[in-house]
Biotite code that builds the C-alpha atoms (Angstrom):
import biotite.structure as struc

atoms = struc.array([
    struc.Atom([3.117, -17.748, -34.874], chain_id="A", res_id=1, res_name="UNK", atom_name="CA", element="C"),
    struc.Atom([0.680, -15.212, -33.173], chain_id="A", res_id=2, res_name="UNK", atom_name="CA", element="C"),
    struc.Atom([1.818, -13.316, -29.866], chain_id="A", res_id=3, res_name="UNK", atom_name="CA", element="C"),
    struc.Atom([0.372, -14.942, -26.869], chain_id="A", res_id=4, res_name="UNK", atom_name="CA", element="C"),
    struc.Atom([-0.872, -12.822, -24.196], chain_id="A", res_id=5, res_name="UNK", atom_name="CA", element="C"),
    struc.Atom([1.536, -11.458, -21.436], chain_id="A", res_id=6, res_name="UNK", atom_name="CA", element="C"),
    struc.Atom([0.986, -13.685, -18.169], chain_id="A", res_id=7, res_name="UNK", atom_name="CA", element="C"),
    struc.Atom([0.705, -9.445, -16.686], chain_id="A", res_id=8, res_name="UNK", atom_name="CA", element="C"),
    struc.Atom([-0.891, -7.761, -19.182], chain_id="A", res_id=9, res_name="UNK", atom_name="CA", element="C"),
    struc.Atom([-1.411, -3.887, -19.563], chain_id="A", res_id=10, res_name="UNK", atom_name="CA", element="C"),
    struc.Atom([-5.076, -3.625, -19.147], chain_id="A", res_id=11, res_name="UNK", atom_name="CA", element="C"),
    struc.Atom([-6.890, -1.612, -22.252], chain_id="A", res_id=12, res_name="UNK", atom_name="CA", element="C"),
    struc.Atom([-7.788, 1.746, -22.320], chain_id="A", res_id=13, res_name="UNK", atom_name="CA", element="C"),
    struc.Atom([-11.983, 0.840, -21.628], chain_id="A", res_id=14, res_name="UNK", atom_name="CA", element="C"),
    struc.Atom([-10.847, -1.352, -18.837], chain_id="A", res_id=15, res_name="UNK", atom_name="CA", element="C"),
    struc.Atom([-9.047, 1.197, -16.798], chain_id="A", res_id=16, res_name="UNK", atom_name="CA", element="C"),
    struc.Atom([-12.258, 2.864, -15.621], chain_id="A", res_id=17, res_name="UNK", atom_name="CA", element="C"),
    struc.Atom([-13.471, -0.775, -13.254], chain_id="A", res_id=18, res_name="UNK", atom_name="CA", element="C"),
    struc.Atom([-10.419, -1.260, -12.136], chain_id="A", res_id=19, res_name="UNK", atom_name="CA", element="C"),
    struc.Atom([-9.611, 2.369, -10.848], chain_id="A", res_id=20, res_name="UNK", atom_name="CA", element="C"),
    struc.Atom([-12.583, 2.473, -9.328], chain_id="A", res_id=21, res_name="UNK", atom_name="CA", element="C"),
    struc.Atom([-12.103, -0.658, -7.119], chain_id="A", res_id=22, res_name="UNK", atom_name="CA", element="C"),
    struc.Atom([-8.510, 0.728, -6.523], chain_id="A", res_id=23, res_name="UNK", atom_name="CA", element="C"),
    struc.Atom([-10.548, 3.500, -5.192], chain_id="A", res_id=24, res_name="UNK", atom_name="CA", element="C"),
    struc.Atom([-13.305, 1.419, -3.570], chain_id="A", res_id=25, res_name="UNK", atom_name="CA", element="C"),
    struc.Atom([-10.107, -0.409, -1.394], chain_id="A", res_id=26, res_name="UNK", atom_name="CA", element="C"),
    struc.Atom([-8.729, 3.026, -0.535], chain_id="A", res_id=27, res_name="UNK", atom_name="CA", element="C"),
    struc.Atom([-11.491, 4.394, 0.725], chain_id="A", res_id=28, res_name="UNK", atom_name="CA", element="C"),
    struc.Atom([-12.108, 1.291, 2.561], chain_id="A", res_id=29, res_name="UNK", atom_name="CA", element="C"),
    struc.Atom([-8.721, 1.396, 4.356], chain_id="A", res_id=30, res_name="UNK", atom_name="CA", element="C"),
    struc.Atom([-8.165, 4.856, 5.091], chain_id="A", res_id=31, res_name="UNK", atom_name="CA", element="C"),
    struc.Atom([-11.790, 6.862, 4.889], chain_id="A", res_id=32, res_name="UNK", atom_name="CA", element="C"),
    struc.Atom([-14.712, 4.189, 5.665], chain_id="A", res_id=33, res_name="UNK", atom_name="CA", element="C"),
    struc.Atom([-15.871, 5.866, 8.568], chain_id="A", res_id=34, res_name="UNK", atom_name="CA", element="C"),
    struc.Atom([-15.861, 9.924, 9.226], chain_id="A", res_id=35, res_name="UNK", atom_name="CA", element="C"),
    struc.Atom([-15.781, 10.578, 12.524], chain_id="A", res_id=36, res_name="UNK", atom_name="CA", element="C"),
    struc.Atom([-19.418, 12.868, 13.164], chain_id="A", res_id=37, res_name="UNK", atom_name="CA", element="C"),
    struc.Atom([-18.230, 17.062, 13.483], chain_id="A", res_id=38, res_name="UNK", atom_name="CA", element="C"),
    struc.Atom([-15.056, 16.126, 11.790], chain_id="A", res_id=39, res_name="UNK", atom_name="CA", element="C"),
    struc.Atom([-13.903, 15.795, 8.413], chain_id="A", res_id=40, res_name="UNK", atom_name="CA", element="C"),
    struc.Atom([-11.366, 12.861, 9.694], chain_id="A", res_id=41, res_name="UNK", atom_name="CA", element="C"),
    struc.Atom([-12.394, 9.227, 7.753], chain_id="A", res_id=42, res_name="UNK", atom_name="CA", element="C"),
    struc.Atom([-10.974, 6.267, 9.799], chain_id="A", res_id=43, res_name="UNK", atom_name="CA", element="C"),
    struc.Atom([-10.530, 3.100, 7.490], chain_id="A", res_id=44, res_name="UNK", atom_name="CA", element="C"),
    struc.Atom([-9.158, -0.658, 8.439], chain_id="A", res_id=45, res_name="UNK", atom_name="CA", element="C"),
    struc.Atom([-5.818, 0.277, 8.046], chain_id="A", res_id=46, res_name="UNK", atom_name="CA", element="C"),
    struc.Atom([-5.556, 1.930, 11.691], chain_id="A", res_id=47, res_name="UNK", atom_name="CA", element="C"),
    struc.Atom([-7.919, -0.508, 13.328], chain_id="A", res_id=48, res_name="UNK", atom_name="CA", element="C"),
    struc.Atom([-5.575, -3.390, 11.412], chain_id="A", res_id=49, res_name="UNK", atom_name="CA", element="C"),
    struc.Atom([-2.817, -1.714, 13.240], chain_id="A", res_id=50, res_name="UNK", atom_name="CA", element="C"),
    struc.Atom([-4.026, -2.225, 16.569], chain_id="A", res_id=51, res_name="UNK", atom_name="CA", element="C"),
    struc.Atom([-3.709, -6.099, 16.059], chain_id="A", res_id=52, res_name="UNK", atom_name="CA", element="C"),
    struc.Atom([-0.605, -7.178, 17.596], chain_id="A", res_id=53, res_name="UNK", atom_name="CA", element="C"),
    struc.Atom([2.357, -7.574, 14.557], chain_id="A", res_id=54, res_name="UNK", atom_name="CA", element="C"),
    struc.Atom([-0.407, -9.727, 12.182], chain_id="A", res_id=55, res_name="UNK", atom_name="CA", element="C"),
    struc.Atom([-2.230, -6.028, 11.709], chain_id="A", res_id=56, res_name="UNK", atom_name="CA", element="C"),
    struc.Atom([0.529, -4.101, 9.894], chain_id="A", res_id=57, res_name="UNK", atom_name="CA", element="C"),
    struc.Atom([1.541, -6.656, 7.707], chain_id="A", res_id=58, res_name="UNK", atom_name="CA", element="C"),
    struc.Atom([-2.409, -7.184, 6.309], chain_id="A", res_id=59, res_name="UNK", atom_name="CA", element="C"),
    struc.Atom([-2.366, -3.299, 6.130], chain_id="A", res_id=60, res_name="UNK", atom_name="CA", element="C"),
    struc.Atom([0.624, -3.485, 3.842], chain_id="A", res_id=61, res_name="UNK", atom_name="CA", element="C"),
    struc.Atom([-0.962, -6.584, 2.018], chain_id="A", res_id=62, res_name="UNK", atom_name="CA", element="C"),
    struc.Atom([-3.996, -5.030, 0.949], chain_id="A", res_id=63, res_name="UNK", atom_name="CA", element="C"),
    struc.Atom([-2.150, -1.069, -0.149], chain_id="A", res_id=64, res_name="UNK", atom_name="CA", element="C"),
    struc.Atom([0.558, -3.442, -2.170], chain_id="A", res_id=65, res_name="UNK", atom_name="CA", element="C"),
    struc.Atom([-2.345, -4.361, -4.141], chain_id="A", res_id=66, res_name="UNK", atom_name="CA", element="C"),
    struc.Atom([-2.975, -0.858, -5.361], chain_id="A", res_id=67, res_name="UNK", atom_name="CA", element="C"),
    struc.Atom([0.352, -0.797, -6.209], chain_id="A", res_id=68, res_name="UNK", atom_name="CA", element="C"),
    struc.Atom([0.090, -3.813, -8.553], chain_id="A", res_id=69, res_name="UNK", atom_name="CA", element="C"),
    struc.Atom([-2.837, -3.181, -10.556], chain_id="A", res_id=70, res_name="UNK", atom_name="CA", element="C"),
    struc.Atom([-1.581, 0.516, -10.705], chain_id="A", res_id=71, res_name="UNK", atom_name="CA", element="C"),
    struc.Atom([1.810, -1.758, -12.555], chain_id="A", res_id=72, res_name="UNK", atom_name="CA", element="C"),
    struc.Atom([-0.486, -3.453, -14.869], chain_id="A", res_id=73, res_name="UNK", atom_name="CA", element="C"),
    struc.Atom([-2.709, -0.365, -15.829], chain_id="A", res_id=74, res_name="UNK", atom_name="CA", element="C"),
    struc.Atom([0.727, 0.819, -17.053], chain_id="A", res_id=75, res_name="UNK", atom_name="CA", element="C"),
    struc.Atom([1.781, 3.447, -14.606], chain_id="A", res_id=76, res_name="UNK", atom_name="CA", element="C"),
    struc.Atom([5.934, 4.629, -14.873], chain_id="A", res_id=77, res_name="UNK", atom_name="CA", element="C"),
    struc.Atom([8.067, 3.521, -12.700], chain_id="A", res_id=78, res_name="UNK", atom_name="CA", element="C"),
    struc.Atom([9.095, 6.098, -10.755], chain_id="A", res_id=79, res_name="UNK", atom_name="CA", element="C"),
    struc.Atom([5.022, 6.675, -9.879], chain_id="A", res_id=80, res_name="UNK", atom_name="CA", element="C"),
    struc.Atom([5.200, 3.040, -8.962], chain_id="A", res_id=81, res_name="UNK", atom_name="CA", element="C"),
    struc.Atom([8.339, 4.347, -6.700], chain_id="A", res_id=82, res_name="UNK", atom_name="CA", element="C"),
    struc.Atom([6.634, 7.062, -5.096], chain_id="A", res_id=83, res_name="UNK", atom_name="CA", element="C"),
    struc.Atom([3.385, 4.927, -4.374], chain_id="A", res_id=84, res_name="UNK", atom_name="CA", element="C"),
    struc.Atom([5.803, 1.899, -2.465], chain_id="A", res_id=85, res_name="UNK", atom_name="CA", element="C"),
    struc.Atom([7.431, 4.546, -0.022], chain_id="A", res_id=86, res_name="UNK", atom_name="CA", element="C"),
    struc.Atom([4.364, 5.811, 1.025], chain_id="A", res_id=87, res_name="UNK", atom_name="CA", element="C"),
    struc.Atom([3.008, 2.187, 2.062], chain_id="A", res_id=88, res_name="UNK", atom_name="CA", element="C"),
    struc.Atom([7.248, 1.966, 3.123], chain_id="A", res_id=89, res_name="UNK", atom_name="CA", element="C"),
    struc.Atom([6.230, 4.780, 5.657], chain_id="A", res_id=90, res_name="UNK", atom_name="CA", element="C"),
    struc.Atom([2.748, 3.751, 6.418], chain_id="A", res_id=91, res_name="UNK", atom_name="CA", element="C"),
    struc.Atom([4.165, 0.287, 7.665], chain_id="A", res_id=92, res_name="UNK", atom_name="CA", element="C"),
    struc.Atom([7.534, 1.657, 9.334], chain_id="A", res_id=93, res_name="UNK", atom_name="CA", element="C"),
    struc.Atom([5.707, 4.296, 11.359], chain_id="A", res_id=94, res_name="UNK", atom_name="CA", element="C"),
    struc.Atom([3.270, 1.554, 11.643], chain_id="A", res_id=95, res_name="UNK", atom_name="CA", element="C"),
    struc.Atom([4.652, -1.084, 13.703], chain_id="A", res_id=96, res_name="UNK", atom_name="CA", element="C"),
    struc.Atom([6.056, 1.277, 16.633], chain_id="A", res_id=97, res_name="UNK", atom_name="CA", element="C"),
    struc.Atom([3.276, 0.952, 19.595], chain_id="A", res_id=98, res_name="UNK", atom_name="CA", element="C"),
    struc.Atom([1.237, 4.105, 19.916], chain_id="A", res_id=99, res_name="UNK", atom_name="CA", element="C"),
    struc.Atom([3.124, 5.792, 17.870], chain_id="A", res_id=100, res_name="UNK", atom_name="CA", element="C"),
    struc.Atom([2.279, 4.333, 14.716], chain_id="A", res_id=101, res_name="UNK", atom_name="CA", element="C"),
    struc.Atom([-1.440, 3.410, 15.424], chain_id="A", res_id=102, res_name="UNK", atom_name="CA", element="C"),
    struc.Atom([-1.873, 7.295, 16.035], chain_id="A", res_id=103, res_name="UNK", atom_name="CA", element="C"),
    struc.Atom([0.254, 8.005, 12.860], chain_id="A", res_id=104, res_name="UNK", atom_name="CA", element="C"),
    struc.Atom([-2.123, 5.750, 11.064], chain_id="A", res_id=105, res_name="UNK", atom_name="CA", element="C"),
    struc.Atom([-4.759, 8.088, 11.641], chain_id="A", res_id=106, res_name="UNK", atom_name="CA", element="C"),
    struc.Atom([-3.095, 10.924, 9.827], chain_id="A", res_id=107, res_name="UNK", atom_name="CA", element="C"),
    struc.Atom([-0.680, 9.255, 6.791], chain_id="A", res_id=108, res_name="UNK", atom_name="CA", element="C"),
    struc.Atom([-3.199, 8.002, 4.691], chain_id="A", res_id=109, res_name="UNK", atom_name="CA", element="C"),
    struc.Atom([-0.609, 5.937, 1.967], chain_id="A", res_id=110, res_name="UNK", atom_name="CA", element="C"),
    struc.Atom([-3.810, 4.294, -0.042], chain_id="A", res_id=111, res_name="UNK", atom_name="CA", element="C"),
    struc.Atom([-5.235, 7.920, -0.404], chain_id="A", res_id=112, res_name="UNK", atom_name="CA", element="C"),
    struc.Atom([-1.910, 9.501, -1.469], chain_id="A", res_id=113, res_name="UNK", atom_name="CA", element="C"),
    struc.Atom([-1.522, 6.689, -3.494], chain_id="A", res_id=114, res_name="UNK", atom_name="CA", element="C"),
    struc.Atom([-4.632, 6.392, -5.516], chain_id="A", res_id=115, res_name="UNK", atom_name="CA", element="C"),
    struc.Atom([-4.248, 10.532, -5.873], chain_id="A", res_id=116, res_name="UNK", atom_name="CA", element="C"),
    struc.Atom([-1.019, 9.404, -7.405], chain_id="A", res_id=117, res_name="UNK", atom_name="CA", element="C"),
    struc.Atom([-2.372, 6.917, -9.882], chain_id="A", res_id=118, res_name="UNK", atom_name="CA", element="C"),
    struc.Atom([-5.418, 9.577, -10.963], chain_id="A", res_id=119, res_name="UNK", atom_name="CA", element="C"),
    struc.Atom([-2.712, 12.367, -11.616], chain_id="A", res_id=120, res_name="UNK", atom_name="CA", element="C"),
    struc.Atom([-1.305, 10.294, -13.946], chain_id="A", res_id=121, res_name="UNK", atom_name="CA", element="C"),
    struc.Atom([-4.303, 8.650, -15.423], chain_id="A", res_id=122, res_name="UNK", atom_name="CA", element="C"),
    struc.Atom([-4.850, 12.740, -16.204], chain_id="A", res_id=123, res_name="UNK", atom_name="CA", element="C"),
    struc.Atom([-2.241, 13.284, -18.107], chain_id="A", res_id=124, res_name="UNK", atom_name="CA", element="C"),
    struc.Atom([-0.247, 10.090, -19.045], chain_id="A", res_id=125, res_name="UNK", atom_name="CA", element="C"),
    struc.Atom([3.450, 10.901, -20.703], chain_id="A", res_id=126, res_name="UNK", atom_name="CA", element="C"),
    struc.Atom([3.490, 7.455, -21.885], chain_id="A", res_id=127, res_name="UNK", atom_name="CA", element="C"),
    struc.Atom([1.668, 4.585, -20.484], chain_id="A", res_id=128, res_name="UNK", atom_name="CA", element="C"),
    struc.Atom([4.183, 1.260, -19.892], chain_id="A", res_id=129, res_name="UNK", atom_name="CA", element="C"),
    struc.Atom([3.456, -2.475, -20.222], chain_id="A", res_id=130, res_name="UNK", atom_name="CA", element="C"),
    struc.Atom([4.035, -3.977, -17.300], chain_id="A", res_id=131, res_name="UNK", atom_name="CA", element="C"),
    struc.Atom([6.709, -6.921, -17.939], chain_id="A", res_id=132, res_name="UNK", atom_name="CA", element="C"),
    struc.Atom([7.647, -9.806, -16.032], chain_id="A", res_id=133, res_name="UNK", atom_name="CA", element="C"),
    struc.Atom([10.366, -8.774, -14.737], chain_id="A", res_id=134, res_name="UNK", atom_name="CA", element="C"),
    struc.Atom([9.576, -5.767, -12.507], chain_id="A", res_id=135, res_name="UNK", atom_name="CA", element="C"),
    struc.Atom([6.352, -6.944, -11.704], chain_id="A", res_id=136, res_name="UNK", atom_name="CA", element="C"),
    struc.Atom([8.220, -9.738, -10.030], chain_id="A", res_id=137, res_name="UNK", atom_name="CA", element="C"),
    struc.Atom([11.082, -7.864, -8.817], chain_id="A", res_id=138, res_name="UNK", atom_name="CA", element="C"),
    struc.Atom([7.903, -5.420, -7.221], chain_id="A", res_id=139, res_name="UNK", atom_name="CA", element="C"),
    struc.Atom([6.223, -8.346, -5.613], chain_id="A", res_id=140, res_name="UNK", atom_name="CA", element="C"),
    struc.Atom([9.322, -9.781, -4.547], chain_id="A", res_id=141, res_name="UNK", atom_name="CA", element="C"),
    struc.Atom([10.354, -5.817, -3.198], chain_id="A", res_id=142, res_name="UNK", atom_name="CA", element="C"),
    struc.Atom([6.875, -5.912, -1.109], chain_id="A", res_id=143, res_name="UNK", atom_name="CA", element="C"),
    struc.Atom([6.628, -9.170, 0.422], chain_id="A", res_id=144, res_name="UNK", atom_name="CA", element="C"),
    struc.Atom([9.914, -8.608, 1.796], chain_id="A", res_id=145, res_name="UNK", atom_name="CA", element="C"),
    struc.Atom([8.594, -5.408, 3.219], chain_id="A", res_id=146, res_name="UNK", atom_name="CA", element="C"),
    struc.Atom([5.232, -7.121, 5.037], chain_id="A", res_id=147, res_name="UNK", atom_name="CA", element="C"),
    struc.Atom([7.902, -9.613, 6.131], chain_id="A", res_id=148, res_name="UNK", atom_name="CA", element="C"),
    struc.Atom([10.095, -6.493, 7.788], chain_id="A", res_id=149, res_name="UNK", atom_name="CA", element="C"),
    struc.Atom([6.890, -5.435, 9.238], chain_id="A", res_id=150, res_name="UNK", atom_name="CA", element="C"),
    struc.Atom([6.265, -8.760, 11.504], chain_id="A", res_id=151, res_name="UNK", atom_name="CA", element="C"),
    struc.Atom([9.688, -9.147, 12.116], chain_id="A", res_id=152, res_name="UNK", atom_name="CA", element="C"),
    struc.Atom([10.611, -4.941, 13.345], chain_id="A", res_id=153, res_name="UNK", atom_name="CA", element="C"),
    struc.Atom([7.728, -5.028, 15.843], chain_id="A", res_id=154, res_name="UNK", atom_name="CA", element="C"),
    struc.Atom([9.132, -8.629, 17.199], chain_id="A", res_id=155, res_name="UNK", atom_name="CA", element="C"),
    struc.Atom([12.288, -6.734, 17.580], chain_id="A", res_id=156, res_name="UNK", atom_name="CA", element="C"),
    struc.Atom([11.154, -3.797, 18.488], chain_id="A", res_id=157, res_name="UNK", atom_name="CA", element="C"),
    struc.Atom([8.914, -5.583, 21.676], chain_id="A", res_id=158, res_name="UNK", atom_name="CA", element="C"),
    struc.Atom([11.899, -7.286, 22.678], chain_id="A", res_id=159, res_name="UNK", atom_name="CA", element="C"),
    struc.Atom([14.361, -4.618, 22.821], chain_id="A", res_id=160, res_name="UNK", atom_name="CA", element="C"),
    struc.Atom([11.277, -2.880, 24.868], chain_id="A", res_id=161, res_name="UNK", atom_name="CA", element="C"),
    struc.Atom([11.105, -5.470, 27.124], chain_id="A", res_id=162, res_name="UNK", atom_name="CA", element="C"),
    struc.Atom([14.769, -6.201, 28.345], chain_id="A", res_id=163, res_name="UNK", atom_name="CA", element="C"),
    struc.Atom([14.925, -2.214, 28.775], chain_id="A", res_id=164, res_name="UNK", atom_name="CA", element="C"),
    struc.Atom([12.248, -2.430, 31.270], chain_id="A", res_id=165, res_name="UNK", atom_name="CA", element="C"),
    struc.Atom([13.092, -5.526, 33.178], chain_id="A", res_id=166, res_name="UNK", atom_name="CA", element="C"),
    struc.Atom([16.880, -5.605, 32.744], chain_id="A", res_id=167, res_name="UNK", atom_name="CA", element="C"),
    struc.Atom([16.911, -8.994, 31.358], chain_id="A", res_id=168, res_name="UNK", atom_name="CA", element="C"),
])
């Protein structure tokens, strides 16, 4: 009986170049579209998707997790995997505070630090993983739960705001 393909393949070795580079293309285009002229400062959707009332964090956090899985199936360790979900963890949680986190979006680029994260280890790979079933579910699972947290904490957050101010 002959192996059938993994539903989450490890993509091959001549396949890793396309797909980093739209990992890349996606990064840039959420943190660095846009440099602001006499600065070296890129601005990207991600802090622009911010200013959307509750909606714009959690399409932030959408579109980084996404790096995050194809960075899975390419066949990146764990613990890189690890590293590159707490930075979008931080991105969002800063995120969703008002002001706070739209100006914090400005400086904590997560898809940047992320993708710099993938390439280090694209440079010199210890062993590359296939990604099974299992933890790529358990790491979908892991970051819808987190874009849910991140519609729900600003709802909170807004409310607890709002009964400080008016007493209610």
């Amino acid at each position: 009986m002959p192996d059938l393909p993994s539903r989450y393949p490890m993509i091959e070795p001549d396949a890793k170049a396309p797909t980093v580079r739209r990992l890349r293309q996606i990064s840039r285009l959420m943190d660095n579209l846009i440099t602001i002229p006499g600065t070296q400062v890129g601005v990207g959707l991600d802090p622009i998707l911010g200013l959307l009332p509750i909606g714009g964090d959690f399409l932030g956090v959408i579109l980084s997790c996404y790096i995050v899985l194809e960075a899975a199936r390419i066949g990146i360790p764990r613990a890189t995997l690890g590293r590159m979900v707490v930075n979008i963890i931080i991105d969002g949680l800063i995120g969703t505070f008002p002001m706070l986190g739209d100006l914090f979006d400005f400086a904590w680029k997560a898809n940047t630090l992320n993708i710099q994260l993938l390439e280090e280890h694209l440079k010199s790979p210890q062993q590359m993983q296939k990604a099974d079933k299992g933890f790529m579910l358990l790491l979908l699972i892991g970051l819808l739960l987190i874009a849910i947290v991140l519609v729900v904490l600003p709802i909170i957050v807004i409310k607890w705001l709002w009964q400080a101010l008016t007493g209610s």
